[in-house]
C-alpha positions in Angstrom: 166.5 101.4 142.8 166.2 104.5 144.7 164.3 103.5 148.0 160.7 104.2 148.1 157.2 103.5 150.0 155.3 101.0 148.7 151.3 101.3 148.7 148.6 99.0 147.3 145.4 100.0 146.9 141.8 98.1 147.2 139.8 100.3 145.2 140.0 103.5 142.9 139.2 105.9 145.4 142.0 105.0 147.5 144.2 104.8 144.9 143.1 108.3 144.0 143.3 109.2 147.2 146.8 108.4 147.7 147.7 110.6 144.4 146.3 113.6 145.9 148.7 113.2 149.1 151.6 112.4 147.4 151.3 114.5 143.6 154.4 114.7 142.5 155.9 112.4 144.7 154.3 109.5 143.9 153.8 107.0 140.4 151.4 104.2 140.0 152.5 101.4 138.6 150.2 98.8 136.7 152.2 96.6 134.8 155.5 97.7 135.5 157.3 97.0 132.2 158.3 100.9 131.2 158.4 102.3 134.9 160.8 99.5 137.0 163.4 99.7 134.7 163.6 103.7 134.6 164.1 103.4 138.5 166.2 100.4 138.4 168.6 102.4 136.2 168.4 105.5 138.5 167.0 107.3 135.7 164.5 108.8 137.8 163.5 108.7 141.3 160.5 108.7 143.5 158.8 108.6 147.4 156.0 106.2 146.7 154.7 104.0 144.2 151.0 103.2 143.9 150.6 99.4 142.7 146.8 99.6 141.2 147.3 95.9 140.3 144.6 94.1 142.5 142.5 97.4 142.6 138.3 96.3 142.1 137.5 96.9 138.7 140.3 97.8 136.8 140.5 94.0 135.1 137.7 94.4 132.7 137.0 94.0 129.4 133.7 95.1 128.2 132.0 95.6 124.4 128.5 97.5 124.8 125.7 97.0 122.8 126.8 100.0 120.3 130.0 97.6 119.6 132.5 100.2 121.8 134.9 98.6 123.4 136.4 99.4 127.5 139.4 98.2 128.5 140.1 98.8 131.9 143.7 100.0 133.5 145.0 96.3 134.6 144.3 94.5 131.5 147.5 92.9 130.2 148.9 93.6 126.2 148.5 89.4 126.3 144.6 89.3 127.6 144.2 91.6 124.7 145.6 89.7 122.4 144.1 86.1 123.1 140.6 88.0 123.0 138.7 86.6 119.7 136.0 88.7 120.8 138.3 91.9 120.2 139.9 90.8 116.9 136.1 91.0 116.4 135.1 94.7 118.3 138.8 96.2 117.7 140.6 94.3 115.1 143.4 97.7 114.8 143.5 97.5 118.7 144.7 93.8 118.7 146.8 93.9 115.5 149.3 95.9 117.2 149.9 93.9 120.3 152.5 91.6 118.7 154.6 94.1 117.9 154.6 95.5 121.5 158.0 94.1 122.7 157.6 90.4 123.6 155.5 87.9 125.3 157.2 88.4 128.4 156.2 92.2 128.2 153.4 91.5 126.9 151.9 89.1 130.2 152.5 91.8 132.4 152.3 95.5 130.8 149.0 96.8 130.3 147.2 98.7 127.5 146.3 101.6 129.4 149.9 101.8 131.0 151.2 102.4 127.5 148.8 105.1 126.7 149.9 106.6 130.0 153.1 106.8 129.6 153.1 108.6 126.1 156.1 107.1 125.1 156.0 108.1 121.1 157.7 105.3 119.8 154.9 103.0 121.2 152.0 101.4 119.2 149.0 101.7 121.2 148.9 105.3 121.3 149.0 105.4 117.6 146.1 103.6 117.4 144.1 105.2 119.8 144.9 108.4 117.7 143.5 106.5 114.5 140.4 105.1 115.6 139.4 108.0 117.9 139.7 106.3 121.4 138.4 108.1 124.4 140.2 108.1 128.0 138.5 107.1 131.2 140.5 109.5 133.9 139.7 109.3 137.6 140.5 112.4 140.3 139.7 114.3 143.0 137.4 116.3 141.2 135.5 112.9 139.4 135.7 111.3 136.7 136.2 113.1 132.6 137.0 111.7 129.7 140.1 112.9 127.2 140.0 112.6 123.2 143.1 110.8 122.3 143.4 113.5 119.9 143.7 115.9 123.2 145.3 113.2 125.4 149.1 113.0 124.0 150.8 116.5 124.4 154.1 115.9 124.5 157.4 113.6 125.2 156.6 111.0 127.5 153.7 113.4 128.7 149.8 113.4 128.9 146.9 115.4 130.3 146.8 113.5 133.0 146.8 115.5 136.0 149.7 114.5 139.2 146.6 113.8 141.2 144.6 111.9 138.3 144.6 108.1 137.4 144.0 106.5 134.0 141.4 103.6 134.7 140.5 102.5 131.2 140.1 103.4 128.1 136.8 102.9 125.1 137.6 102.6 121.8 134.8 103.2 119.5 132.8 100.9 117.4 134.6 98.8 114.8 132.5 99.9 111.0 131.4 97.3 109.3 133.1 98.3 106.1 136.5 99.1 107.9 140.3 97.7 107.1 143.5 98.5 109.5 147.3 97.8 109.0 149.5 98.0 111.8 153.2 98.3 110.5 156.7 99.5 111.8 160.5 99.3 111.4 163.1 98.5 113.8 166.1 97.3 114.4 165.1 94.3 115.9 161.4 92.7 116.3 160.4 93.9 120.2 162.1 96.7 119.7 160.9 100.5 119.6 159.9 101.8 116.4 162.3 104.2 114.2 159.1 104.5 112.3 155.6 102.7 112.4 152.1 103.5 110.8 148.6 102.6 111.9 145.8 103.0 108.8 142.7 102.6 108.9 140.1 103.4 106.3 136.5 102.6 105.4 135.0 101.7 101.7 131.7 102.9 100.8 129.1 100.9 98.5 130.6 102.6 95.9 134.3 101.6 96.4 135.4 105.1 97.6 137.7 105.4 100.9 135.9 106.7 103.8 137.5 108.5 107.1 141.1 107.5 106.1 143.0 107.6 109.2 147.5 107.7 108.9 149.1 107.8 112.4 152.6 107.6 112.6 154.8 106.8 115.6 158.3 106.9 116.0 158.7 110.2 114.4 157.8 112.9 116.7 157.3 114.1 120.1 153.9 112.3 120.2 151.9 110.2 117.6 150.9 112.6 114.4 148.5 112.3 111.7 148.5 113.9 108.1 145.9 115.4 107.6 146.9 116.7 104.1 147.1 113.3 102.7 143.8 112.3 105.0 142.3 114.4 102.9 144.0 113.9 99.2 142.3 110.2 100.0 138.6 111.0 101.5 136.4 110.1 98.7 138.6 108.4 96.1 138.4 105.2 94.6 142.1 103.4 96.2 144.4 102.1 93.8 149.0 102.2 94.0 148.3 105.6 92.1 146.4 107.3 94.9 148.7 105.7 97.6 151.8 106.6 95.9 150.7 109.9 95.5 150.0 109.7 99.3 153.2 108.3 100.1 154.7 111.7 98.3 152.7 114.0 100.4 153.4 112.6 103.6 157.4 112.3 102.8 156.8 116.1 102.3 154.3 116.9 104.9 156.6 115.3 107.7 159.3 116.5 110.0 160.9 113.7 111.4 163.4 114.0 114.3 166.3 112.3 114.0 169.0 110.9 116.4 171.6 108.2 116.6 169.6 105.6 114.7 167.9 107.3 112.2 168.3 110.2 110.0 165.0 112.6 109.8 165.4 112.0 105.8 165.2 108.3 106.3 162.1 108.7 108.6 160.9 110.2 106.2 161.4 108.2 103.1 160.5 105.3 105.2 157.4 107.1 106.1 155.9 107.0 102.9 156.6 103.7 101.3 154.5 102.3 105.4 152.0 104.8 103.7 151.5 102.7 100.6 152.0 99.6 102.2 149.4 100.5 105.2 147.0 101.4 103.0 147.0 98.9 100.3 146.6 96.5 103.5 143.9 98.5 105.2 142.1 98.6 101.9 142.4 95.1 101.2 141.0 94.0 104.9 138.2 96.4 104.1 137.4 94.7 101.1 137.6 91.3 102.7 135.4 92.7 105.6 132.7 93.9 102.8 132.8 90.6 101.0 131.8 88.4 104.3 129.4 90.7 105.1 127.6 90.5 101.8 127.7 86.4 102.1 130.2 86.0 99.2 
């Protein structure tokens, strides 16, 4: 690595603090698992590194009253996914954690380190896109919070300000009537995604899909939905018709970019049959949901 000062904050306000002086100059670092090896490769370089990894209460996992879920910047991917109370509160949230690389990653990287670094390929911001996850962002000006939906804007880029420090994110209240699918292809299990798909849907008391949600990864600049085939499956009764005329509209609807190890047709093509597949899955946890709930 490129040499570098090292700082270590106690508490948010330093850490912001220490944003503010450096801007530009300076990165934090939570878990470390995208950032060190960038710099250990020389791929970038940097003056000072801001470690928020013992800073007071970034460590926290919280579900309110209303069923929203926080989870602050130092959680780990693997606190996340031992949590039975968040396969409860955010079953979309934690069905995509074992597809983020591997356990190794997984112990140290952080949930809200992945949604800060924006990298497209990655799961979680995906599926904060899906379900509608707010950011928690810290500066010198206070504290706001970001719609994912505002949040992503571009290549390995957010609207997070030089001087501005993610410290958690809330992802809404899980429905009761909800199903998700998390689902990708790669070369390899742990690696990034040439294309991956998080669904998730409501049923109503009549059997018709509810808020359908189809966030793709892996295929642009930043996680996209389709909105055209959102729509062509709001208020229809789910069956392989429905999703396989889905499947055709977001084959169409898409643009994917292609490079050494994927053409944009295949993205494409592969695109829609993750569209069937995610929501005949989402659909079918939905109904599973609906039956316990009823006592069946």
């Amino acid at each position: 690595m490129s040499p570098f000062d090292y700082h270590r904050p106690d508490t948010v306000d330093e850490a912001v603090a220490l944003l503010e002086t450096y801007g530009g100059d300076g990165k934090v670092l939570a878990g470390g698992q995208s950032l060190l090896p960038v710099l250990a490769l020389r791929l970038t370089r940097l003056d000072h590194l801001i470690d928020i990894g013992r800073v007071q209460g970034l460590q926290s996992i919280e579900i309110g009253d209303g069923g929203a879920v926080s989870v602050g910047a130092a959680v780990t991917h693997a606190r996340v996914e031992r949590s039975d109370a968040l396969a409860s509160a955010a079953p979309a949230v934690v069905g995509a954690m074992p597809y983020i690389g591997h356990r190794a990653i997984r112990s140290r990287g952080t949930v809200c380190g992945s949604l800060a670094h924006a990298d497209p390929s990655a799961e979680l911001p995906a599926v904060a896109l899906a379900v509608g996850a707010e950011m928690i962002v810290r500066g010198p000006a206070g504290q706001r919070s970001v719609d994912a939906t505002d949040f992503f804007e571009g290549y390995l880029s957010s609207a997070l300000a030089e001087d501005e420090l993610l410290t958690g994110v809330r992802f809404p209240a899980w429905p009761p009537r909800a199903g998700w699918s998390v689902l990708e292809i790669s070369r390899r299990h742990g690696d990034f995604a040439l294309v991956g798909l998080v669904t998730t849907l409501e049923v109503d008391d009549a059997g018709l899909l509810r808020r359908p949600a189809l966030s793709f990864f892996g295929i642009a600049s930043t996680p996209v939905r389709v909105a055209e085939a959102e729509q062509l499956l709001e208020g229809n009764l789910p069956d392989s018709a429905l999703f396989a005329e889905a499947a055709r509209v977001v084959s169409g609807a898409l643009r994917p970019r292609a490079d050494d190890h994927a053409s944009s047709e295949y993205r494409a093509h592969v695109a829609g049959v993750l569209t069937r597949r995610g929501l005949a899955e989402a659909t079918e946890r939905a109904a599973a949901r609906t039956t316990e709930g009823a006592g069946v």
